[in-house]
PDB file of N, CA, C and O in Angstrom, chain B, residues numbered from 101:
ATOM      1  N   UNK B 101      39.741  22.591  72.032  1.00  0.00           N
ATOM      2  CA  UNK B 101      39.183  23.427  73.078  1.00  0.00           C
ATOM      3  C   UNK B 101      37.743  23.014  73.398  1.00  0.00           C
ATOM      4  O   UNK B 101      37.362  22.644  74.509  1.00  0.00           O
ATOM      5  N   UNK B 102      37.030  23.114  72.362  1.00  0.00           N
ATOM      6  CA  UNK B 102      35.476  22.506  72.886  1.00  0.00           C
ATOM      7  C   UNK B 102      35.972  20.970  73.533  1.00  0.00           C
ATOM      8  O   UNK B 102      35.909  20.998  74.762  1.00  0.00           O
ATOM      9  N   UNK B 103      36.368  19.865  73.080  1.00  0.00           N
ATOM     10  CA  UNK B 103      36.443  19.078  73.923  1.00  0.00           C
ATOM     11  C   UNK B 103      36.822  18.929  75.139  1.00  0.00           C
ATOM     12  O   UNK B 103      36.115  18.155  75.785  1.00  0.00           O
ATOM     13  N   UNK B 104      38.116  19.627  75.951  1.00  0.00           N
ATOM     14  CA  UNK B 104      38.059  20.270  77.058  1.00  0.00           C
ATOM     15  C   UNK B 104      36.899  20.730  78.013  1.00  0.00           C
ATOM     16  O   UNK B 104      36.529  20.250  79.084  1.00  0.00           O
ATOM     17  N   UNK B 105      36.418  21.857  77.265  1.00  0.00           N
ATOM     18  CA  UNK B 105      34.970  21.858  77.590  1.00  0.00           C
ATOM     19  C   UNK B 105      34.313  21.036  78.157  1.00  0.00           C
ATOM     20  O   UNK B 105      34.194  20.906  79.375  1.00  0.00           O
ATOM     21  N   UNK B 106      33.803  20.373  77.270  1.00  0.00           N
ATOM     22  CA  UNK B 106      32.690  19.619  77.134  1.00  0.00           C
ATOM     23  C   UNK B 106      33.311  18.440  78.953  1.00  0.00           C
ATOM     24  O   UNK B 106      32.815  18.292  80.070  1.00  0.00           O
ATOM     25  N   UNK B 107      34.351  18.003  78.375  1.00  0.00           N
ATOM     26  CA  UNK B 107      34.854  17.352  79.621  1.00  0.00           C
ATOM     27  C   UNK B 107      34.804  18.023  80.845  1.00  0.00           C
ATOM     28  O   UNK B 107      34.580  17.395  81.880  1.00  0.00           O
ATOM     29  N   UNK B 108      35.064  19.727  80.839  1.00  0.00           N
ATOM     30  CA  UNK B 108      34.901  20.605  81.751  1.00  0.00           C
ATOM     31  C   UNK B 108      33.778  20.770  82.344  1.00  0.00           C
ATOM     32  O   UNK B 108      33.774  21.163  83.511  1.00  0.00           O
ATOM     33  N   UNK B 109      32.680  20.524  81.717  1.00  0.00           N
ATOM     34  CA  UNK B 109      31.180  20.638  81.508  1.00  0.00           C
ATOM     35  C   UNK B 109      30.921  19.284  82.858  1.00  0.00           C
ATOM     36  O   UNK B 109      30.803  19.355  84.081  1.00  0.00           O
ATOM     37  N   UNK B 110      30.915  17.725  81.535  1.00  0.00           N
ATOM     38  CA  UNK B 110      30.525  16.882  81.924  1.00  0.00           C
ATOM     39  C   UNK B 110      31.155  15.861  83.579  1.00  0.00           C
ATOM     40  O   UNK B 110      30.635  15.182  84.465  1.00  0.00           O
ATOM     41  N   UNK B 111      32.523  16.330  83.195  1.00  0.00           N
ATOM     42  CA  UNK B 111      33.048  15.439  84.650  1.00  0.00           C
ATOM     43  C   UNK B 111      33.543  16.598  85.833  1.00  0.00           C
ATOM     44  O   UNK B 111      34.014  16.253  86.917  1.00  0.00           O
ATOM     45  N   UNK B 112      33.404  17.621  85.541  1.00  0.00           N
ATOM     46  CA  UNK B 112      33.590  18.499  86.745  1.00  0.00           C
ATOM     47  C   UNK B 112      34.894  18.602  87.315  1.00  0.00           C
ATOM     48  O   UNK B 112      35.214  19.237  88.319  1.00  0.00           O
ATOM     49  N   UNK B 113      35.689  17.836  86.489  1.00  0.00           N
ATOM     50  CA  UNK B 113      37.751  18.578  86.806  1.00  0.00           C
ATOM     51  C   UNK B 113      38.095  20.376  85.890  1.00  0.00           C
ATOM     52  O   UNK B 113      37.686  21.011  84.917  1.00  0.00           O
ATOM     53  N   UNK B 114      38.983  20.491  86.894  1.00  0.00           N
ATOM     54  CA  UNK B 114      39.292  21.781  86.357  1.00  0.00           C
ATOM     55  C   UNK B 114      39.271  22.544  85.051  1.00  0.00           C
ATOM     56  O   UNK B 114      40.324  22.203  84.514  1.00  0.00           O
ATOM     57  N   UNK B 115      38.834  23.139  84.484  1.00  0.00           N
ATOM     58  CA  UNK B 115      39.557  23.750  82.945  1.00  0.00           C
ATOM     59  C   UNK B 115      40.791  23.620  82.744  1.00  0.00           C
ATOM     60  O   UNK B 115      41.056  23.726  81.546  1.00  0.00           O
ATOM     61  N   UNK B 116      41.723  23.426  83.433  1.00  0.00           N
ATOM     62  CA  UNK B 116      43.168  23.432  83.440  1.00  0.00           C
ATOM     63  C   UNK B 116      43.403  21.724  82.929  1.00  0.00           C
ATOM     64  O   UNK B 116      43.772  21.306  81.832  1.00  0.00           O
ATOM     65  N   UNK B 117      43.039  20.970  84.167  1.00  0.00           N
ATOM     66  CA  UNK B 117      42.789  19.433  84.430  1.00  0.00           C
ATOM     67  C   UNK B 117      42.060  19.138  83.215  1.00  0.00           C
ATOM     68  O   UNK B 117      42.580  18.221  82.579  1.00  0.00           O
ATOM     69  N   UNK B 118      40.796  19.733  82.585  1.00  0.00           N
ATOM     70  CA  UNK B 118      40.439  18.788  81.683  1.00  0.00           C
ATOM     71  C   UNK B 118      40.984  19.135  80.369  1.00  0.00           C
ATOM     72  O   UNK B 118      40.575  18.366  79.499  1.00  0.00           O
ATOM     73  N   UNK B 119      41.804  20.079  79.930  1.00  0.00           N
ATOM     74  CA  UNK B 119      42.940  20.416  78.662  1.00  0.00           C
ATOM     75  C   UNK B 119      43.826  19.506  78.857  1.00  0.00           C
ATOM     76  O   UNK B 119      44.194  18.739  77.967  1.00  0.00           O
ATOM     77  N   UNK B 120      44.329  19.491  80.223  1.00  0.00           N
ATOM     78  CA  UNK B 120      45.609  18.223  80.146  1.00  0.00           C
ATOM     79  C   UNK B 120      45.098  17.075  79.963  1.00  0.00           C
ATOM     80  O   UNK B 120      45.786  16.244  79.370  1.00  0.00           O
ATOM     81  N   UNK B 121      43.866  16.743  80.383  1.00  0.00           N
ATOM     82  CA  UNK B 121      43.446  15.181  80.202  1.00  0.00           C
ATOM     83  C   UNK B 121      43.616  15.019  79.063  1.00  0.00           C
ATOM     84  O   UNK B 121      44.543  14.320  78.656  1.00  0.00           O
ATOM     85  N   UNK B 122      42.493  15.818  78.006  1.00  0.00           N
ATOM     86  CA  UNK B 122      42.131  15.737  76.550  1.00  0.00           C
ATOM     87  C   UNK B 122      43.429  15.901  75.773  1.00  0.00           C
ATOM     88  O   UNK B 122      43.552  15.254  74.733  1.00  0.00           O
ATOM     89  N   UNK B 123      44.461  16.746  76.197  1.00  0.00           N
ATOM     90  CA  UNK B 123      45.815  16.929  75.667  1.00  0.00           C
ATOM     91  C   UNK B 123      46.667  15.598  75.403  1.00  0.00           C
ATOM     92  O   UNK B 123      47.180  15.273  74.332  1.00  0.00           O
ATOM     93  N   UNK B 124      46.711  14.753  76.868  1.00  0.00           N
ATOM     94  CA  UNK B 124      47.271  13.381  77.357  1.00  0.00           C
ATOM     95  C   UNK B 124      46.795  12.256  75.909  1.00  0.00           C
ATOM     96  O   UNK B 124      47.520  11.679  75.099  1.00  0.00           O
ATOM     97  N   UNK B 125      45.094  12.287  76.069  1.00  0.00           N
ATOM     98  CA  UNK B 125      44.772  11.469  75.179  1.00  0.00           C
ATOM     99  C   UNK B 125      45.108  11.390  74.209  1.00  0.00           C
ATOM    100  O   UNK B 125      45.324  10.342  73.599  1.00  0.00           O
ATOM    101  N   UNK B 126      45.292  12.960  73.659  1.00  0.00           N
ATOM    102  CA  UNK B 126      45.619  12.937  71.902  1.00  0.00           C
ATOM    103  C   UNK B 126      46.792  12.620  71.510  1.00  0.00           C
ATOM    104  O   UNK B 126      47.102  12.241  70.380  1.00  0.00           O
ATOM    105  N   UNK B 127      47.808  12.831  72.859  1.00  0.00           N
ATOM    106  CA  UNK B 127      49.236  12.290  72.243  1.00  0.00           C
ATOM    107  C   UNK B 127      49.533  11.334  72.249  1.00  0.00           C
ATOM    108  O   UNK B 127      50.496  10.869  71.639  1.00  0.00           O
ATOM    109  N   UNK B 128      48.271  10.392  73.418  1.00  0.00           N
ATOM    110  CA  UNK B 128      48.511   9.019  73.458  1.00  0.00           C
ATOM    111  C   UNK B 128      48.413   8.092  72.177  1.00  0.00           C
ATOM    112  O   UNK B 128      49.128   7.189  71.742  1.00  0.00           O
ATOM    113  N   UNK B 129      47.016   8.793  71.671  1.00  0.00           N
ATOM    114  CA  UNK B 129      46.912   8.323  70.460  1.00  0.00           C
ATOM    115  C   UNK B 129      47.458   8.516  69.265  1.00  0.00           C
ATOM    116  O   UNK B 129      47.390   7.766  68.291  1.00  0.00           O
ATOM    117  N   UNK B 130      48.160   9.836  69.389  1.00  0.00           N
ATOM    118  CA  UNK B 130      48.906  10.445  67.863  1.00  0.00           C
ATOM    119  C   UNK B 130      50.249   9.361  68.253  1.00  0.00           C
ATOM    120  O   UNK B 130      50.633   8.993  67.143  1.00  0.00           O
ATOM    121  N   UNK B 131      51.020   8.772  69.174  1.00  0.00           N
ATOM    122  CA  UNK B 131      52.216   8.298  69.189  1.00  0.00           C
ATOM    123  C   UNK B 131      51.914   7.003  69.031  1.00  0.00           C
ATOM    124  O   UNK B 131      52.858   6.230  68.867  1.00  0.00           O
ATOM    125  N   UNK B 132      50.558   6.481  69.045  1.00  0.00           N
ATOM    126  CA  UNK B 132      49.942   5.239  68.960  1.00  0.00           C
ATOM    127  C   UNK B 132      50.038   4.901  67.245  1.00  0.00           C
ATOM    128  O   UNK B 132      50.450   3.887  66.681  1.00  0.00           O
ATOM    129  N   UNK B 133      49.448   6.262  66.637  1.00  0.00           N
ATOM    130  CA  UNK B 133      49.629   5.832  65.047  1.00  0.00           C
ATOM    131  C   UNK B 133      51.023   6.224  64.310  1.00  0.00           C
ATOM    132  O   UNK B 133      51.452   5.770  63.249  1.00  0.00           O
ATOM    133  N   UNK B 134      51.617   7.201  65.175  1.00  0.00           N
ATOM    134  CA  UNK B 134      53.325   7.268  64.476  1.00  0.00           C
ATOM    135  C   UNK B 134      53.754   5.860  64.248  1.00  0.00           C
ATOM    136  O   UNK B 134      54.372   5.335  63.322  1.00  0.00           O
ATOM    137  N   UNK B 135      53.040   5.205  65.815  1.00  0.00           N
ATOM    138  CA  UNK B 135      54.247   3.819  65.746  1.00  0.00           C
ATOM    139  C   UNK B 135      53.233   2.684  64.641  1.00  0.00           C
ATOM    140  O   UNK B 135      53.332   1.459  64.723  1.00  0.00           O
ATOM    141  N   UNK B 136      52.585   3.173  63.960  1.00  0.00           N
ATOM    142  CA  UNK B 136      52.075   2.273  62.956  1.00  0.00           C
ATOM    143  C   UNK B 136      50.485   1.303  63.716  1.00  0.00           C
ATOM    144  O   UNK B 136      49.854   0.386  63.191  1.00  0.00           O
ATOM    145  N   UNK B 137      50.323   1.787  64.699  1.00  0.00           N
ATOM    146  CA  UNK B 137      49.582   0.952  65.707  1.00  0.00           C
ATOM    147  C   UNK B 137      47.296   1.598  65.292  1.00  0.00           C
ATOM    148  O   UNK B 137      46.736   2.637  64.943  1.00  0.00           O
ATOM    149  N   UNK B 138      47.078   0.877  65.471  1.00  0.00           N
ATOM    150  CA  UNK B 138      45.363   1.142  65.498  1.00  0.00           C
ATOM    151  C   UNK B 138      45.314   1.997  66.784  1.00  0.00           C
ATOM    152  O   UNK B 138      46.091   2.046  67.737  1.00  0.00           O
ATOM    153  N   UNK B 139      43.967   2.770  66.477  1.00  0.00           N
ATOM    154  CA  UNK B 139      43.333   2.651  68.002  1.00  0.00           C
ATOM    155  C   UNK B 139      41.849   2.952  67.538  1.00  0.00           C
ATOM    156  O   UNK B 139      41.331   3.601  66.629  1.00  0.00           O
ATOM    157  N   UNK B 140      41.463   2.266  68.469  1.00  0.00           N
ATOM    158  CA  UNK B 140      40.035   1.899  68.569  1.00  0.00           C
ATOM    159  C   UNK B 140      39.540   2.787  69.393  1.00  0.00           C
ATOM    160  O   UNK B 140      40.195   3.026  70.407  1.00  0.00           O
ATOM    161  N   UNK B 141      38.296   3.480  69.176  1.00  0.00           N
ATOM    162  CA  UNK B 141      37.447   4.493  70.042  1.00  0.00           C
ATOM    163  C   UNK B 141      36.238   3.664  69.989  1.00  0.00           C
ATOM    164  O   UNK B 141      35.657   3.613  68.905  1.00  0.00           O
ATOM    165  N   UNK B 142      35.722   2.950  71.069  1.00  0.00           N
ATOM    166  CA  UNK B 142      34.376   2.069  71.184  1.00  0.00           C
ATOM    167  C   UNK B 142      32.775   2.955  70.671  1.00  0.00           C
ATOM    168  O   UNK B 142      32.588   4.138  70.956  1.00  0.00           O
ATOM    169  N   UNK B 143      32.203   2.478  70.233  1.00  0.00           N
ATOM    170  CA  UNK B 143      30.979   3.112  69.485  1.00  0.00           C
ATOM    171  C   UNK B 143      31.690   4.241  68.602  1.00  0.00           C
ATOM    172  O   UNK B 143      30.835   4.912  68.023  1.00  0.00           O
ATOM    173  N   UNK B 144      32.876   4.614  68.352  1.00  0.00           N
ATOM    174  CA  UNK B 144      33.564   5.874  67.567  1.00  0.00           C
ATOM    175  C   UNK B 144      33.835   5.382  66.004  1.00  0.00           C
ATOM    176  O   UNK B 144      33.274   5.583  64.927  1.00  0.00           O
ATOM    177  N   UNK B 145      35.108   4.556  66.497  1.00  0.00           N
ATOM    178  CA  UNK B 145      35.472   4.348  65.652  1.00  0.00           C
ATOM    179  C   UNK B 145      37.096   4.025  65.056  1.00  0.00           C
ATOM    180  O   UNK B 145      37.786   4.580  65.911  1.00  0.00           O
ATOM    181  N   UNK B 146      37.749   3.609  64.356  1.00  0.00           N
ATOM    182  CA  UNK B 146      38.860   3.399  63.993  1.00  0.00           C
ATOM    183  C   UNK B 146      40.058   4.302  63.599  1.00  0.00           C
ATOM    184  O   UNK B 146      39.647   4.968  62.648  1.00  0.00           O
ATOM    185  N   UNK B 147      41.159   4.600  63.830  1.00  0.00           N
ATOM    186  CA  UNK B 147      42.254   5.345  63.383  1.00  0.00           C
ATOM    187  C   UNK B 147      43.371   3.819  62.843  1.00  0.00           C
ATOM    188  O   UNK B 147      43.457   2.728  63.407  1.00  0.00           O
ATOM    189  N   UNK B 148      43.953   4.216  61.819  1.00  0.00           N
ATOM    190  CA  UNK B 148      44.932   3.480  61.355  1.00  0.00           C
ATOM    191  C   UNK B 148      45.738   4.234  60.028  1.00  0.00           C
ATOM    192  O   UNK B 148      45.180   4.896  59.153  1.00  0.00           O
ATOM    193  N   UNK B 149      46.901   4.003  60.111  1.00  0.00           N
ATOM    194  CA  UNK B 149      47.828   4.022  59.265  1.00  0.00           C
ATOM    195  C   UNK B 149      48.097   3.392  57.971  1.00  0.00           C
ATOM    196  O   UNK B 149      48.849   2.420  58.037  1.00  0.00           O
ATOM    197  N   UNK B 150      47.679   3.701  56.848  1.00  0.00           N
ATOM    198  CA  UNK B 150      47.956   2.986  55.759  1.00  0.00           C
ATOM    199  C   UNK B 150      49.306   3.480  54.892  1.00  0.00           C
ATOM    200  O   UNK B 150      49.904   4.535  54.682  1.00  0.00           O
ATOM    201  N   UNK B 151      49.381   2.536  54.643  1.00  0.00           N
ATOM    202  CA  UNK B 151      51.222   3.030  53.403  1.00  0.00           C
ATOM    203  C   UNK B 151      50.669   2.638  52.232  1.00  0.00           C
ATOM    204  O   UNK B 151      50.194   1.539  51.946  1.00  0.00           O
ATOM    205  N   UNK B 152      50.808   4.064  51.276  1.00  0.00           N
ATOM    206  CA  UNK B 152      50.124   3.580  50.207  1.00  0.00           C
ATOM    207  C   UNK B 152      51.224   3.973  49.114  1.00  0.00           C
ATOM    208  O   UNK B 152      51.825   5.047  49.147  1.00  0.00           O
ATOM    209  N   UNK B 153      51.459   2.806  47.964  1.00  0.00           N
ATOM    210  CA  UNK B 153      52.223   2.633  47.153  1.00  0.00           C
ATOM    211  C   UNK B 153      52.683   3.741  46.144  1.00  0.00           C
ATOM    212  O   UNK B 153      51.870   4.620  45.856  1.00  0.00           O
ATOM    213  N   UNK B 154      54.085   3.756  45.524  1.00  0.00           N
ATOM    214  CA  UNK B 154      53.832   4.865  44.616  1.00  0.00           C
ATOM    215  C   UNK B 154      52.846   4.411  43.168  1.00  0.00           C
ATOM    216  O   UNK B 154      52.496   3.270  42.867  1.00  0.00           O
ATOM    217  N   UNK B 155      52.629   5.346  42.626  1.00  0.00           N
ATOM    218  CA  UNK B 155      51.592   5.576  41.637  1.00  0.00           C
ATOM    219  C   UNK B 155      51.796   6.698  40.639  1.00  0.00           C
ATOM    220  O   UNK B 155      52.370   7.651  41.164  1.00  0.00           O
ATOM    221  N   UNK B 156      51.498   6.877  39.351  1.00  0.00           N
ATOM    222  CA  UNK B 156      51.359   7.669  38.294  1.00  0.00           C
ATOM    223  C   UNK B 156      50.139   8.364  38.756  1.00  0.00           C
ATOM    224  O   UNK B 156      49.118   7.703  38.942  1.00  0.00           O
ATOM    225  N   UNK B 157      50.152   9.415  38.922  1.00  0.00           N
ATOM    226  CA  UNK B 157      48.883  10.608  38.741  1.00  0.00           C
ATOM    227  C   UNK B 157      48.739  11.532  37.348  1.00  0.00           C
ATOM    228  O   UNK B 157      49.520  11.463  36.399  1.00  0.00           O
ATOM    229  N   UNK B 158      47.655  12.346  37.427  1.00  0.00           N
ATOM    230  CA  UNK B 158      47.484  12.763  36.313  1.00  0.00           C
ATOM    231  C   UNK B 158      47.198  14.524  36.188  1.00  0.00           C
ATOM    232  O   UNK B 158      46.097  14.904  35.792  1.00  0.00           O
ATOM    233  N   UNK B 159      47.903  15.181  36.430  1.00  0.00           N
ATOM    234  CA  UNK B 159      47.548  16.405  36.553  1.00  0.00           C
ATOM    235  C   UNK B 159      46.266  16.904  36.031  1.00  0.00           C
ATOM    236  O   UNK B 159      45.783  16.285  35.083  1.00  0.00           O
ATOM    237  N   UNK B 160      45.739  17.763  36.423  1.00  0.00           N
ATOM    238  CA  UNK B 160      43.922  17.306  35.896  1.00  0.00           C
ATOM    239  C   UNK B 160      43.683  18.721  35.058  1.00  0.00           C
ATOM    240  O   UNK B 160      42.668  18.900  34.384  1.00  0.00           O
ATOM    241  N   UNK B 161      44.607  19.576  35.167  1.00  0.00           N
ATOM    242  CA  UNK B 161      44.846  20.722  34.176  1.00  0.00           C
ATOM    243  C   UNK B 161      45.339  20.829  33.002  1.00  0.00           C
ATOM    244  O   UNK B 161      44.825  21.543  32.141  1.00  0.00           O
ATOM    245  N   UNK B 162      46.538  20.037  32.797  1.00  0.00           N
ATOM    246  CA  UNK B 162      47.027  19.628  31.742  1.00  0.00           C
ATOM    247  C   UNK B 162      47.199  18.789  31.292  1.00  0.00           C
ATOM    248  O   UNK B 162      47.516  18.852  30.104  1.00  0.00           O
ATOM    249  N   UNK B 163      47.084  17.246  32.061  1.00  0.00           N
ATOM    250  CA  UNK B 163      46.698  16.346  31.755  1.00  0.00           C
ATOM    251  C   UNK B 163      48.059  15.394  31.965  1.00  0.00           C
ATOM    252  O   UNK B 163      47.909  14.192  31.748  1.00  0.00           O
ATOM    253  N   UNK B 164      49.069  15.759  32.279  1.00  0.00           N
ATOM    254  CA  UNK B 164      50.278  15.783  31.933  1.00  0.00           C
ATOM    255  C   UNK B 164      50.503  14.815  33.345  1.00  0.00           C
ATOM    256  O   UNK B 164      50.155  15.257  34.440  1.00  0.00           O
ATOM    257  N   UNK B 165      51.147  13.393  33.196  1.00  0.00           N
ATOM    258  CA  UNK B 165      51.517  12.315  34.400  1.00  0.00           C
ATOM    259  C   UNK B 165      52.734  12.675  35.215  1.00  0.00           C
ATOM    260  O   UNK B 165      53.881  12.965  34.874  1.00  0.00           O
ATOM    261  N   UNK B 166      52.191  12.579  36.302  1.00  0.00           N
ATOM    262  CA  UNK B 166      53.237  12.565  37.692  1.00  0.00           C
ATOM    263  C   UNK B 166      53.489  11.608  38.608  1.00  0.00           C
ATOM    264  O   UNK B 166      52.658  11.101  39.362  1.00  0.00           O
ATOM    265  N   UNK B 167      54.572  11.378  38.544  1.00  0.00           N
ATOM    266  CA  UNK B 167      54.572  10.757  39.713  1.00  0.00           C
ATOM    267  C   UNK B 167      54.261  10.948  41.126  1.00  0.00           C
ATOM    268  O   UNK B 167      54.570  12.088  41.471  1.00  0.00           O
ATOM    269  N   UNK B 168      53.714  10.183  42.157  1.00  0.00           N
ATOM    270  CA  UNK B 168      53.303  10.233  43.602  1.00  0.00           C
ATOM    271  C   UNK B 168      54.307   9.200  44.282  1.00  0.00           C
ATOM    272  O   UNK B 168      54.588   8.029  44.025  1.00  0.00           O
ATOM    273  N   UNK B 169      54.702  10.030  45.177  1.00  0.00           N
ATOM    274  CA  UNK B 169      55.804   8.927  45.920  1.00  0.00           C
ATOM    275  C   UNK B 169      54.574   8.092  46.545  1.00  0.00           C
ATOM    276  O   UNK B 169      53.357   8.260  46.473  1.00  0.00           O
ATOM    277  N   UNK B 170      55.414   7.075  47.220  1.00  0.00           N
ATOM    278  CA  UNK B 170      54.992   6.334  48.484  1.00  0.00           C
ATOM    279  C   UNK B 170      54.451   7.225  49.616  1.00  0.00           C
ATOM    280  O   UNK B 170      54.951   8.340  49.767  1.00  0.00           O
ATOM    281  N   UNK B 171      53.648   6.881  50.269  1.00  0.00           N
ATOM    282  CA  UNK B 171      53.093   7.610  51.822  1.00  0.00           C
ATOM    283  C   UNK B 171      52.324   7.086  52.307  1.00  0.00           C
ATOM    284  O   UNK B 171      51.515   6.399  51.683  1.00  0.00           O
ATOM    285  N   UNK B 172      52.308   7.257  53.833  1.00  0.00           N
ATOM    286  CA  UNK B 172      51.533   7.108  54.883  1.00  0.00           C
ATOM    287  C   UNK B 172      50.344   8.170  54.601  1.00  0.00           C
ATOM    288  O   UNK B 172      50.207   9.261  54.048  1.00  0.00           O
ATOM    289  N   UNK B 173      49.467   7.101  55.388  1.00  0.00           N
ATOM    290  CA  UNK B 173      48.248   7.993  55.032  1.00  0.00           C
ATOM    291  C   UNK B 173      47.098   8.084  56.211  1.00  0.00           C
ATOM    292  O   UNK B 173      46.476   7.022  56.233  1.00  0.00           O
ATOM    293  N   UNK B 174      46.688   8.889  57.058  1.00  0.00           N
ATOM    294  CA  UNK B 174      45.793   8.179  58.356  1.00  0.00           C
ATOM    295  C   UNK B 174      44.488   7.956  57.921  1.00  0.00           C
ATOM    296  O   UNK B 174      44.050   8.960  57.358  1.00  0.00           O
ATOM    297  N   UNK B 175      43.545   6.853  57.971  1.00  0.00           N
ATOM    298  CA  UNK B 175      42.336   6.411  57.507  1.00  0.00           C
ATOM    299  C   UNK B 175      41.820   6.343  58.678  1.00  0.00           C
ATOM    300  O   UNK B 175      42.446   6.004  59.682  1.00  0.00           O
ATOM    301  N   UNK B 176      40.236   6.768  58.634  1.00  0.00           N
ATOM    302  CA  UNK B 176      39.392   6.406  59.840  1.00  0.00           C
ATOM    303  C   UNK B 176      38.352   6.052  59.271  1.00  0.00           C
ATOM    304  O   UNK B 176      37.971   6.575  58.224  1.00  0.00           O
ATOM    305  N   UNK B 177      37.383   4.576  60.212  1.00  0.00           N
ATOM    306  CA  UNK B 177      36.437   4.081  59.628  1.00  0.00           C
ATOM    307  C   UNK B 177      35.439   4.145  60.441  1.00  0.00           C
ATOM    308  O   UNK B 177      35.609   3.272  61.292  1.00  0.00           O
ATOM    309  N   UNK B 178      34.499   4.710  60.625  1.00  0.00           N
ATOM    310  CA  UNK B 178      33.383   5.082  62.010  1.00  0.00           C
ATOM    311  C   UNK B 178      32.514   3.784  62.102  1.00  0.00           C
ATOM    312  O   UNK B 178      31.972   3.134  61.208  1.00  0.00           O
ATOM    313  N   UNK B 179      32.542   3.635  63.238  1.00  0.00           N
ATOM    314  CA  UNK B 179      32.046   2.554  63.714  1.00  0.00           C
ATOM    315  C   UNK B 179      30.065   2.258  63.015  1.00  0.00           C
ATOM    316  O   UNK B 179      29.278   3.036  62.474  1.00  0.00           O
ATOM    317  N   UNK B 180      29.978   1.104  63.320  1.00  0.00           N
ATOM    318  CA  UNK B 180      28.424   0.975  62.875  1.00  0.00           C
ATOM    319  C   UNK B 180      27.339   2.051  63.776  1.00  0.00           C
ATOM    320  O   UNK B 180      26.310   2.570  63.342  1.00  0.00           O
ATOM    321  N   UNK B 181      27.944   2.190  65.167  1.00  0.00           N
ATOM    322  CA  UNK B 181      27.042   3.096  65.691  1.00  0.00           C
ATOM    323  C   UNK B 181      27.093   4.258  65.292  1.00  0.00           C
ATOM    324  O   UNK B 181      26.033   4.868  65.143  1.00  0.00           O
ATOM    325  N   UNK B 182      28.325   4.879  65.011  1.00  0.00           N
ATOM    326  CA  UNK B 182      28.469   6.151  64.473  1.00  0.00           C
ATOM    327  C   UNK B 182      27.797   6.477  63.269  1.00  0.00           C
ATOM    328  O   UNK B 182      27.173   7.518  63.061  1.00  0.00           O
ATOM    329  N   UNK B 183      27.973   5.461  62.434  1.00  0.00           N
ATOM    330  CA  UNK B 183      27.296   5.376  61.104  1.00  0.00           C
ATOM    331  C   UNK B 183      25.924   5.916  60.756  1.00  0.00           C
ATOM    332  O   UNK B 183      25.539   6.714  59.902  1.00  0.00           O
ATOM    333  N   UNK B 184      25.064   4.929  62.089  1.00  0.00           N
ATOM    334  CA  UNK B 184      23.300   5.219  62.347  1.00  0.00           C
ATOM    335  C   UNK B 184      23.620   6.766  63.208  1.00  0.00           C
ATOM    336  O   UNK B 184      23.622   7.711  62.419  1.00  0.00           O
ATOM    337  N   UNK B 185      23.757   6.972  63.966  1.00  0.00           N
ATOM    338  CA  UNK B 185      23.689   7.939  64.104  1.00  0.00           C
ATOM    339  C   UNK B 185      23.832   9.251  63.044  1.00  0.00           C
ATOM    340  O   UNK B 185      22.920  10.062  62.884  1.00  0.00           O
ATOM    341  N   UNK B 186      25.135   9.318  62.346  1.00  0.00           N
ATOM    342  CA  UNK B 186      25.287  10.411  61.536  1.00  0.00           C
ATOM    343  C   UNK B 186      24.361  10.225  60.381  1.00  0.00           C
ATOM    344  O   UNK B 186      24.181  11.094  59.528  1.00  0.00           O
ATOM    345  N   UNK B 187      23.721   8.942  60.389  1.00  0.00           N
ATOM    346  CA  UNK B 187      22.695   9.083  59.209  1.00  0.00           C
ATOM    347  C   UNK B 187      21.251   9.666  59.653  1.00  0.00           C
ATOM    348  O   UNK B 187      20.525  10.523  59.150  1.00  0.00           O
ATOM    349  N   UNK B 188      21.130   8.828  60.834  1.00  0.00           N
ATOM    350  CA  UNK B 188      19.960   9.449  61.405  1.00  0.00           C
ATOM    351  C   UNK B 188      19.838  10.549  61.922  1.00  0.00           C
ATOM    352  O   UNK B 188      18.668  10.771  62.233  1.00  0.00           O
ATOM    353  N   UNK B 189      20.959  11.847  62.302  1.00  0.00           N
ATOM    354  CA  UNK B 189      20.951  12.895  62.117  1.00  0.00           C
ATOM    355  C   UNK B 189      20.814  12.957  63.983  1.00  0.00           C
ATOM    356  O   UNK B 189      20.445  14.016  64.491  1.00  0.00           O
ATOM    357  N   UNK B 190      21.061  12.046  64.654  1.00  0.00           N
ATOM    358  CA  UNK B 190      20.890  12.031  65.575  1.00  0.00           C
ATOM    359  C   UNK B 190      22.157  12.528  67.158  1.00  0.00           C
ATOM    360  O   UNK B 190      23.288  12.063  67.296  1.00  0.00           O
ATOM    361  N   UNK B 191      21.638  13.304  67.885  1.00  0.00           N
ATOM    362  CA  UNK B 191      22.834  13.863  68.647  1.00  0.00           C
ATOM    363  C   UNK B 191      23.254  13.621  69.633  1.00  0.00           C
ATOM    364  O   UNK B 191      24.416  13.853  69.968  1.00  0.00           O
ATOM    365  N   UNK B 192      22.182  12.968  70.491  1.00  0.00           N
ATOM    366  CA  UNK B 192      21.846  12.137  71.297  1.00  0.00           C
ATOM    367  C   UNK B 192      22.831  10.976  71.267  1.00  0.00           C
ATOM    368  O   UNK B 192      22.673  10.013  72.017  1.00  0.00           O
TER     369      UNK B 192
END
C-alpha cells in the first residue's frame, strides 16, 4: 500500500492505476523467481532463488539432530548503492 502511494504521490496515475501498476510488478517478479529466474532492481538490488541442500540440524533445546529437507530459499543482495546509503543513513 505505501508503495502505491508513493507512486500515487510521485507519477500522478490514479490510486486505483497505481495499485495495479505496483500489483503488475510484483507478480512480474514473484513469477520471475518461481521460474528459478534473477531479477535485478538497478541501484536496488538482487532477488534470486537458491536450492539449498539437505542437512542435519540441531535442535538448540535439546540438542537432539534433525533432519532439514532440501529447499528453495529467496536471497537478496543489495546493491553497492544501497549498501552506502543504508550505511550512511541516508534517504535521499
Amino acid at each position: 500500500m505505501d508503495l502505491s502511494e508513493a507512486v500515487f504521490r510521485e507519477v500522478g496515475l490514479s490510486r486505483n492505476e497505481s495499485a495495479d501498476l505496483v500489483e503488475s510488478v510484483l507478480q512480474h517478479m514473484s513469477d520471475a523467481l518461481v521460474r528459478g529466474e534473477q531479477v535485478k532492481i538497478s541501484s536496488f538490488g538482487t532477488f534470486s532463488v537458491r536450492d539449498k541442500a539437505a542437512r542435519v540440524g540441531r535442535n538448540p533445546k535439546t540438542g537432539e539432530e534433525v533432519p532439514i529437507q532440501p529447499r528453495r530459499v529467496l536471497t537478496f543482495r543489495p546493491s553497492h548503492l544501497m549498501k552506502e546509503r543504508v550505511a550512511d543513513g541516508n534517504k535521499g
